[in-house]
C-alpha positions in Angstrom: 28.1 42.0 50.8 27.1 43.7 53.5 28.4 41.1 56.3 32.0 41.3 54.1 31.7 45.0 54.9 31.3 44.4 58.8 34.2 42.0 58.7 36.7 44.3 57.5 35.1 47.5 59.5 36.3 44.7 62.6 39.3 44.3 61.4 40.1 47.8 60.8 39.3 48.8 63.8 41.3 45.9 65.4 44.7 47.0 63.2 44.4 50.6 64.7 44.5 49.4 68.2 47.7 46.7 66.6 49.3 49.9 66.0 49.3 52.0 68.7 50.6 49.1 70.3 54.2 49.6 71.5 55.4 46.5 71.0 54.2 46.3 67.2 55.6 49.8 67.1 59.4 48.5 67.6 58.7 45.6 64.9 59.7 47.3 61.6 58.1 44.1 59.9 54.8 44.1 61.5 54.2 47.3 61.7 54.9 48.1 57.9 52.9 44.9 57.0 50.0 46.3 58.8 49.9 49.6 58.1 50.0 48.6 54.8 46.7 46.3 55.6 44.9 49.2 57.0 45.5 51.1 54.1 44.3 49.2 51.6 41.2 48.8 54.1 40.8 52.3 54.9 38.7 53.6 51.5 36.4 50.9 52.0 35.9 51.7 55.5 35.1 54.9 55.3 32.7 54.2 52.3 30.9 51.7 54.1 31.0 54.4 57.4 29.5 56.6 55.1 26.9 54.4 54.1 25.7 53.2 57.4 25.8 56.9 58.7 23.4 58.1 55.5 20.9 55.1 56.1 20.6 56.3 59.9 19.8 59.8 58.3 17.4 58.7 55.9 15.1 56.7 58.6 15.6 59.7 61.0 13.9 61.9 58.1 11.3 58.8 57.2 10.4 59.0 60.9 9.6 62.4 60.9 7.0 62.2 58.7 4.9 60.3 60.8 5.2 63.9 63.5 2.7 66.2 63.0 4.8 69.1 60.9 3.3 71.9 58.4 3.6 72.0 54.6 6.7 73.5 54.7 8.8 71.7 56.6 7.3 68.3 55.4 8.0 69.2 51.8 11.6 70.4 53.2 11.8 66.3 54.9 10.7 65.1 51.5 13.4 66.2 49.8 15.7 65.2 52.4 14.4 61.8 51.9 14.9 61.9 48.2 18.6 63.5 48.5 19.4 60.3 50.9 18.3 57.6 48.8 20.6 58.9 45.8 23.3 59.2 48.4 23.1 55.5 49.4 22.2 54.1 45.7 25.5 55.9 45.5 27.4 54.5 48.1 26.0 51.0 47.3 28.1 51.1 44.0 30.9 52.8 45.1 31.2 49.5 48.0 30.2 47.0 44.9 32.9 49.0 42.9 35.4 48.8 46.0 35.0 45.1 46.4 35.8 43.7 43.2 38.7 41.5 43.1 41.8 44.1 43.5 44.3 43.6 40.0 47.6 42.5 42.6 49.7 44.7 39.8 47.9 47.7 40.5 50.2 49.7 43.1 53.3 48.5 41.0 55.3 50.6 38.9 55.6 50.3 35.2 57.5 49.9 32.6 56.1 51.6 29.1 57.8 50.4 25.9 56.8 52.0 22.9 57.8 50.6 19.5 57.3 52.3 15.7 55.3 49.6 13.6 53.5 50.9 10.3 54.5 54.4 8.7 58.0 53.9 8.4 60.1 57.8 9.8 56.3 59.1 10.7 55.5 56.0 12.8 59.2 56.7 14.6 57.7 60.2 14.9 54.7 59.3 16.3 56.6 57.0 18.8 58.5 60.3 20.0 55.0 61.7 20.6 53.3 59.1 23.0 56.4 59.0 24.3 56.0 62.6 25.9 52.8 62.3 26.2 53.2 59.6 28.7 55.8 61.7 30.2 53.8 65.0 30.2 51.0 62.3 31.6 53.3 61.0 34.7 54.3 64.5 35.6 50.6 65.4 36.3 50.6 62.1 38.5 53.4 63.4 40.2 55.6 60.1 39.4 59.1 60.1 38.2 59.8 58.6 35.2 63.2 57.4 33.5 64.1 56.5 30.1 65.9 53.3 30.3 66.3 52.0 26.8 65.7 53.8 23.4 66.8 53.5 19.5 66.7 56.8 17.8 66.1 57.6 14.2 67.9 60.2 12.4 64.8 63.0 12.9 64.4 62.2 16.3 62.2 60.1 16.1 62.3 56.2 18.4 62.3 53.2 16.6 61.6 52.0 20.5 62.4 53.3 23.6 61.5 52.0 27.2 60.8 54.5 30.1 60.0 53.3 33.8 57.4 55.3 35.6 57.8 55.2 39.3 54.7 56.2 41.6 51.7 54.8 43.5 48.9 53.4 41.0 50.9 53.6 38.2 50.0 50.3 36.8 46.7 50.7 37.5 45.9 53.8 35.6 48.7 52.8 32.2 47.7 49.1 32.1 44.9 49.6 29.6 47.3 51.8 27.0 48.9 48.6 25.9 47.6 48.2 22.2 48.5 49.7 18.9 48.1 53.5 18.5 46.9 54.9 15.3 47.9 58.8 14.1 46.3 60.5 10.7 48.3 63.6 10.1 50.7 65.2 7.2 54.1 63.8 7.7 56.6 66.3 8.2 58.4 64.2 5.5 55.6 64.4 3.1 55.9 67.5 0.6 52.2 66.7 -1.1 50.2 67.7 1.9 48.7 64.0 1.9 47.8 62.6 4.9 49.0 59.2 6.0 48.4 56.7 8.6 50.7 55.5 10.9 51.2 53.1 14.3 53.2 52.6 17.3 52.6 50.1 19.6 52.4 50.3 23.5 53.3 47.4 26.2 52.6 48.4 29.6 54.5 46.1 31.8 54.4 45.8 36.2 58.0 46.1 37.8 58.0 43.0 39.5 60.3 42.2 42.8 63.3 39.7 42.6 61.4 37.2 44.2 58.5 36.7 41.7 61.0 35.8 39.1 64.0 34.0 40.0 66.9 34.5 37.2 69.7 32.0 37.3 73.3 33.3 36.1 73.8 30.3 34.0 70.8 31.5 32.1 72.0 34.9 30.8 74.3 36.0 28.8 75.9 40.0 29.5 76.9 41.6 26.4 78.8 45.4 26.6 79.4 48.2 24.0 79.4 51.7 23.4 76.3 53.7 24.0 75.0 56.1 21.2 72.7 59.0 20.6 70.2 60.9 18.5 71.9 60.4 14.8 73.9 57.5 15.5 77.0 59.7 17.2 78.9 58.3 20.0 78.2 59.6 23.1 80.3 57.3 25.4 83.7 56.0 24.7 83.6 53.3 26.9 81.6 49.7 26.8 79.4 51.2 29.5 76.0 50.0 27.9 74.6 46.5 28.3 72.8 44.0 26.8 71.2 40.6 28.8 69.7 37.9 26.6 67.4 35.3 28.3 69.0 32.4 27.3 65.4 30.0 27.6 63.4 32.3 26.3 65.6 34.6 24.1 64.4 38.1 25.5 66.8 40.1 24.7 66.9 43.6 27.1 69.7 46.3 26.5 70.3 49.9 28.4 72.7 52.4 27.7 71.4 55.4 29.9 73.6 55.4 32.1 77.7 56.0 32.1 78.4 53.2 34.7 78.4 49.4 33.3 76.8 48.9 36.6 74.3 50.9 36.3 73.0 49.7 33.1 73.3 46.3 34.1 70.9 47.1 37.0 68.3 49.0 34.9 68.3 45.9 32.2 68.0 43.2 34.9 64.5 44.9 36.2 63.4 45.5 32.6 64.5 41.7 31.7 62.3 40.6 35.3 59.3 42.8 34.0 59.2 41.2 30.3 59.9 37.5 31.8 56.9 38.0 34.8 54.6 38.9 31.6 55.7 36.1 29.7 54.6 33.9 32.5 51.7 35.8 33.4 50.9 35.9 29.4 50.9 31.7 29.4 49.1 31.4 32.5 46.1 33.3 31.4 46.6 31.5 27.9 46.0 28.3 29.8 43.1 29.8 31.7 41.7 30.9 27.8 41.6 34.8 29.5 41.7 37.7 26.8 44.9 39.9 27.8 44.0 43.6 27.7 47.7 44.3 27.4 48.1 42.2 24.3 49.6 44.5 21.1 49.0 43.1 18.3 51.1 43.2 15.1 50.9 47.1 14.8 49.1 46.8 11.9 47.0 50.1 10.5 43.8 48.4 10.5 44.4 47.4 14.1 44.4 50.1 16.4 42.9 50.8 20.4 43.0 54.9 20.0 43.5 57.2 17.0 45.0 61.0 17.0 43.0 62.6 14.1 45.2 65.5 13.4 42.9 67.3 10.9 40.0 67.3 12.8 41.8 67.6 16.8 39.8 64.5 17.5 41.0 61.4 19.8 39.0 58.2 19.7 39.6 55.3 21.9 37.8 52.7 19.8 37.1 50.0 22.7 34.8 52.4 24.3 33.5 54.8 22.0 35.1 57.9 23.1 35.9 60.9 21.1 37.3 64.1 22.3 37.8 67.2 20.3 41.0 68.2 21.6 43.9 66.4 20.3 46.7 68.9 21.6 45.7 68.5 25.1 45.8 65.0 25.0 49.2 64.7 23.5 50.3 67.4 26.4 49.4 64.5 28.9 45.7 65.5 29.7 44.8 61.5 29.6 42.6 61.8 32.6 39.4 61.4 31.5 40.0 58.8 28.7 42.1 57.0 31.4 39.1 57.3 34.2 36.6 56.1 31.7 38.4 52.8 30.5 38.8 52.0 34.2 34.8 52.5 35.0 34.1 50.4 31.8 36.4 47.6 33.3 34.5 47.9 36.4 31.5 47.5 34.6 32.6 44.3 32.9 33.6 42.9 36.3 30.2 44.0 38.4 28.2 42.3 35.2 30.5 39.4 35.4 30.3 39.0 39.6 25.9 39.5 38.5 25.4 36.9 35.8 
């Protein structure tokens, strides 16, 4: 590991002087390609910096004890010693941590897509409210976001909708939302005060570039009409919305958010290149027998990756155990800490697997 860690300190150090070169300074190619590399080198760097400079500290203090000091000040070097060794054990997993294989999707934006399953109007409901909790979520993040696609029910509520999220590490904190969400509450259409369980599901797919997935004309076919709104009412008289089906594959992608056909056509062809990329990326780990994280399932009720307990404020994300005892916070975007512990339990998965 350690001899990894020296490597990319070299290289590193070898970019920096690259760019304060002025002749890699007038290349707008090189110079974005590596300051792009140094970037991605620059947390390990300084980890592994900090490392080396806490181990020098720690046999500076060792040595000491060998001086001749009084009670005090050996007691004081003894604790010094002990706060050291937790700062390297610390260090040590932070560089194991920062040299796992890096997901390539992780910098990407997303796209969310959110779909009502079980529950009928509630689940539609429901849809509406992960969908502003995601939003509420990337405004805390600082990303933009950008609803793309959506079929409304007559109580605003989504059958589906689609939003992009735009912003660095976007992927990489939403990717493990994908699954089917469970809510227990009283409908707001139930006059018996019963509670009911209901689902939505949530796909979480990387914005992929052009040239990752090459779309030929003869393969798609461009459908227009009129966009509509909450209840069904027109809200555009033209044929301004769009609708691409995949021809091989028969995905079928539409957007209506915008008043140019242009536009929409735009917006669908990046949804269209996000759901074909996971396709692809779906086989090729079905070939390689890898369990998807992002996979769905059928939105059944007895399926589910989270539940929102409404009569007891509780959120449970089943695949790691966690329960929190504030439900409104979480549906006001606070996803933080559920979101920071799924990541450290994937990183624990991957430092057992690079172990065994």
């Amino acid at each position: 590991m350690f001899d990894k860690l020296e490597a990319m300190e070299q290289r590193y150090t070898l970019l920096s002087e690259w760019l304060c070169n002025p002749d890699i300074i007038s290349d707008t190619n090189k110079l974005r390609e590596y300051s792009k590399e140094q970037s991605d080198l620059s947390e390990t760097v300084e980890t592994y910096r900090a490392y080396k400079k806490a181990k020098r500290e720690l046999a500076d203090a060792k040595e000491m004890l060998h001086e001749k000091l009084d009670d005090e000040m050996r007691d004081l070097v003894k604790m010094e010693i002990e706060d050291k060794e937790k700062e390297l054990e610390r260090l040590q997993h932070e560089l194991q941590v920062l040299l796992l294989p890096k997901d390539p999707n992780d910098d990407k934006n997303v796209f969310l897509e959110i779909r009502a399953a079980a529950g009928g109007e509630e689940a539609a409901l429901f849809a509406a409210d992960l969908l502003r909790m995601y939003s509420r979520y990337a405004e805390r993040n600082g990303w933009k976001t950008e609803i793309i696609d959506a079929n409304y029910t007559d109580i605003n509520g989504f059958r589906q909708v689609t939003m992009s999220i735009q912003g660095k590490g976007a992927y990489s904190k939403l990717k493990f939302e994908s699954g089917t969400h469970r809510v227990q509450r009283v409908p707001v259409t139930e006059s018996g005060g019963r509670i009911h369980t209901s689902t939505a599901t949530v796909a979480v797919l990387p914005e992929v570039e052009d040239i990752q997935v090459e779309i030929h004309e003869k393969d798609i076919r461009i459908d227009t009409f009129c966009s509509t709104g909450p209840g069904g009412q027109s809200v555009n008289t033209t044929q301004s919305a769009v609708r691409i089906t995949h021809l091989p594959t028969g995905i079928v992608v539409s957007c209506q958010d915008e008043k140019s056909q242009i536009k929409n056509r735009e917006k669908a062809m990046r949804v269209l290149r996000a759901r074909l990329y996971e396709k692809y990326e779906m086989e090729r780990q079905q070939e390689l027998a890898a369990n998807r994280k992002s996979q769905v399932g059928t939105g059944d009720r007895s399926e589910r990756i989270r539940t929102y307990n409404f009569p007891q404020s509780r959120v449970t994300d089943h695949r790691i155990g966690l329960t929190l005892h504030r439900l409104e916070s979480v549906l006001d975007g606070d996803l933080e800490e559920i979101i920071q512990a799924l990541i450290m339990a994937d990183q624990a998965e991957l430092l057992a697997a690079a172990e065994a």
